[in-house]
NUTORBA-177649 format. One record per residue (C-alpha): residue in three letters; x, y, z. Coordinates in steps of 0.5 Angstrom, whole numbers, padded with zeros to 4 digits, always signed. Each point is the difference from the previous one (the first is absolute). Last residue first. Example, Ala and Ser with C-alpha at 12.3 -4.5 7.8 and 13.67 -1.06 7.14 Angstrom:
SER+0027-0002+0014
ALA-0002-0007+0002
This chain:
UNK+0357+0174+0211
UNK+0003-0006-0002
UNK-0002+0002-0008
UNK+0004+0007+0002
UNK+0006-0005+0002
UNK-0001-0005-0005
UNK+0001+0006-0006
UNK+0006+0002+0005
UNK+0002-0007-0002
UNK+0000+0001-0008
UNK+0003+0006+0001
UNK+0006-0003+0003
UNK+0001-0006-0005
UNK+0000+0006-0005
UNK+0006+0002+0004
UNK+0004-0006+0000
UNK-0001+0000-0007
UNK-0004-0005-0004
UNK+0002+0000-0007
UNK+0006+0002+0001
UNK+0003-0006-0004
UNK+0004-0003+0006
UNK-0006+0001+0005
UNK-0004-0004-0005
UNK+0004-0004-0003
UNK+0002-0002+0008
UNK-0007-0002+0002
UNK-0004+0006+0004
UNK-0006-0002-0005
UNK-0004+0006-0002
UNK-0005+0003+0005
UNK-0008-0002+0000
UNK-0005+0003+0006
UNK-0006-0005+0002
UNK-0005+0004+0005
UNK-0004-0005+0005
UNK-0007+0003+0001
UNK-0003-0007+0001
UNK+0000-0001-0008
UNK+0006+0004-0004
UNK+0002+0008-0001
UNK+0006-0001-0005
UNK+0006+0005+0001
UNK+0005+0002-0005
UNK+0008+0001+0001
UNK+0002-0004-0005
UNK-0006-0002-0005
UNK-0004-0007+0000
UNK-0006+0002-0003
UNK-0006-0003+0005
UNK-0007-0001-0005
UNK+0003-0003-0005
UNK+0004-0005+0005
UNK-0007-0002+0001
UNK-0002-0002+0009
UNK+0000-0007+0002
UNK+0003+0004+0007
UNK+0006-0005-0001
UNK+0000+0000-0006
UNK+0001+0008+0000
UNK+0005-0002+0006
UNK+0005-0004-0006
UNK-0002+0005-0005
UNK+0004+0005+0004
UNK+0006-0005+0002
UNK+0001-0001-0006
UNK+0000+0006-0002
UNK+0006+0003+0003
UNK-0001+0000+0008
UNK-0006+0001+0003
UNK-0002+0004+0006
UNK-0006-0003+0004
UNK-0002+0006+0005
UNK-0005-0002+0005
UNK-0007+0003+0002
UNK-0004-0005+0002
UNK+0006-0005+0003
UNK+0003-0004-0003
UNK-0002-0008+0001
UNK-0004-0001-0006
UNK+0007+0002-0003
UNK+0004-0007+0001
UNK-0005-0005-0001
UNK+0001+0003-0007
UNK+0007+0001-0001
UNK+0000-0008+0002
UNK-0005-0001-0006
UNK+0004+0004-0005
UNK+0006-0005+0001
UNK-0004-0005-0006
UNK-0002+0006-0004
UNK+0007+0003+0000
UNK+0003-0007-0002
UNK-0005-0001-0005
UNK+0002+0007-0003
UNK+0007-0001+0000
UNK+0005+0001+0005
UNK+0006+0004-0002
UNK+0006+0001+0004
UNK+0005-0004-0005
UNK-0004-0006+0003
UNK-0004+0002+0005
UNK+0001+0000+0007
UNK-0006-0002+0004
UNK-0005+0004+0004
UNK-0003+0003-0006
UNK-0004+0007+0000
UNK+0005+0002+0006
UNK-0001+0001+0008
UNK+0002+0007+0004
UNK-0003+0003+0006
UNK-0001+0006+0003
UNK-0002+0003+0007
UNK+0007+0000+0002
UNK+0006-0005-0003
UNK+0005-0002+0005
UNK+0007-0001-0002
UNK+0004-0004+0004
UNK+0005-0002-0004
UNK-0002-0008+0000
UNK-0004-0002-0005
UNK+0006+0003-0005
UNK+0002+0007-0004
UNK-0005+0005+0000
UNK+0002+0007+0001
UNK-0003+0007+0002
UNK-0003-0003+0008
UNK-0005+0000+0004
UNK-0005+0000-0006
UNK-0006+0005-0002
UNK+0002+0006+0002
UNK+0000+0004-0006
UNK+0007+0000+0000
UNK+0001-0008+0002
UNK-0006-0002-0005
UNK+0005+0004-0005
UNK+0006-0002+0002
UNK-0003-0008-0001
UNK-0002+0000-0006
UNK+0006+0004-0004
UNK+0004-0005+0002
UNK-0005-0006+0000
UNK+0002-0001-0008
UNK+0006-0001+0001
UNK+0000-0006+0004
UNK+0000-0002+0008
UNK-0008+0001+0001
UNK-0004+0002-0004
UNK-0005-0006+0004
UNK+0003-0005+0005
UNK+0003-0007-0001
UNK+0007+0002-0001
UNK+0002-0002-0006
UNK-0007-0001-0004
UNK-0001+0007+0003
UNK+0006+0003-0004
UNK+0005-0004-0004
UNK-0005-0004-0005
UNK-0005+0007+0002
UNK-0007-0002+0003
UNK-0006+0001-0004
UNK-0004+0007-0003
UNK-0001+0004+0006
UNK-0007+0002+0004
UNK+0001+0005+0006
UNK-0005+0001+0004
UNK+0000+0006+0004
UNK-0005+0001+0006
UNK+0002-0007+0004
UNK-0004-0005+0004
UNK+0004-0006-0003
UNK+0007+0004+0003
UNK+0006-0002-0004
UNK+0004-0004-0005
UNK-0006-0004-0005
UNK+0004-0008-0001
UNK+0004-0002-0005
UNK+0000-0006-0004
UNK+0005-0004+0001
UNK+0008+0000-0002
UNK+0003+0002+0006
UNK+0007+0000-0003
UNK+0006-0003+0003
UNK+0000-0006-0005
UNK+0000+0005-0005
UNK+0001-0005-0007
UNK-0004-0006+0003
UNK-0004+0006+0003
UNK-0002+0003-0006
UNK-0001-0007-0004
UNK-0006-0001+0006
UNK-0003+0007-0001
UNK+0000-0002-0008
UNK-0005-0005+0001
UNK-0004+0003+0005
UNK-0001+0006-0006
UNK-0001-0005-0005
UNK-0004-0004+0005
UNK-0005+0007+0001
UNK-0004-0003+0006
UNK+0006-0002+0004
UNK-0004+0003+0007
UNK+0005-0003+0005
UNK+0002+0007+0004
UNK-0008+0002-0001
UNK-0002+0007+0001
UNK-0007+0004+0000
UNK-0005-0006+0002
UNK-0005-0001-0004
UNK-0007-0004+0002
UNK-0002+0004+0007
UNK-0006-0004+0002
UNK-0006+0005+0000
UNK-0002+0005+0005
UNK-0004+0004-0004
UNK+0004+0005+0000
UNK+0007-0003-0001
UNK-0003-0003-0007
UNK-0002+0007-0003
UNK+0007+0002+0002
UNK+0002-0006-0004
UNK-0005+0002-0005
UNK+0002+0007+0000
UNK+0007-0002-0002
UNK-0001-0005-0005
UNK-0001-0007+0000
């Protein structure tokens, strides 16, 4: 099912069939398997599928890769107490979006506003790479997740596979959509997509993605938010 059929569903007044988050979802048991064998070596780690952070009724949508082993597997909330949340989260502060410039624990008091951040795949992968079956079973949660976006939200994908993620979601061609960093997709249901490097440390360390470049892809989004 995909994104315009849920909302088709809601419409019509139809039961709901999918939910936008399970914590007890073991649908990828290679991923099930090594979230146990995780939390057998971190006991103190959360090590569970990770849930959306922020407001439901959200413009900004922000749609990651997975959680990070010593990040969102960790602490439970998305980005949140490794590097690759860093450049993330001073950025959603300077432009706004967030109460606070870091993001170390459930419990800092940061506050994000009228944005969310959810992950392609809920559950930490091996070697932070889940495979295609993996991305496709989690796809389900990302879908019942953007039928509840408003018209005219901005989802913002970063790397690739959050990007061919929300074109699966949407059933919409990855040939029609080319990732590219700083580019925008207009979407159904006057949603747009904008694409953006990976915030991840290889990216950052490499100068791939530099803050600045981070910054330009934000102001893109202030304009789109109009």
């Amino acid at each position: 099912m995909s994104v315009m059929q849920l909302q088709e569903t809601k419409a019509r007044n139809l039961p709901w069939p999918i939910e936008w988050y399970d914590v007890t979802c073991q649908s990828c048991q290679r991923l099930h398997t090594f979230l146990q064998v995780t939390a057998e070596k971190y006991p103190d780690h959360r090590c569970q599928p990770v849930p959306p952070f922020g407001d439901r009724a959200a413009r900004l949508q922000i749609v990651g890769l997975a959680p990070g082993m010593h990040g969102a597997n960790a602490s439970g909330r998305a980005f949140t107490g490794d590097f690759a949340g860093i450049l993330l989260y001073q950025t959603l502060h300077q432009f706004g979006y967030a109460s606070k410039p870091t993001a170390t624990a459930l419990n800092d008091g940061l506050e994000l506003h009228n944005c969310r951040i959810t992950n392609a795949v809920k559950c930490l992968p091996p070697a932070n790479k889940p495979v295609a079956a993996e991305i496709n079973n989690c796809n389900t949660f990302l879908v019942a997740e953007l039928s509840g976006l408003p018209s005219n939200a901005i989802i913002l994908a970063l790397g690739r596979i959050a990007h061919d993620a929300v074109l699966r979601a949407y059933a919409l061609r990855k040939s029609h959509y080319r990732f590219g960093h700083n580019a925008s997709h207009p979407l159904p249901g006057g949603i747009t997509l904008v694409d953006s490097y990976h915030c991840s440390r290889y990216n950052t360390q490499t100068r791939r993605l530099t803050p600045a470049m981070f910054e330009e892809v934000f102001e893109q989004i202030k304009v789109l938010m109009g």
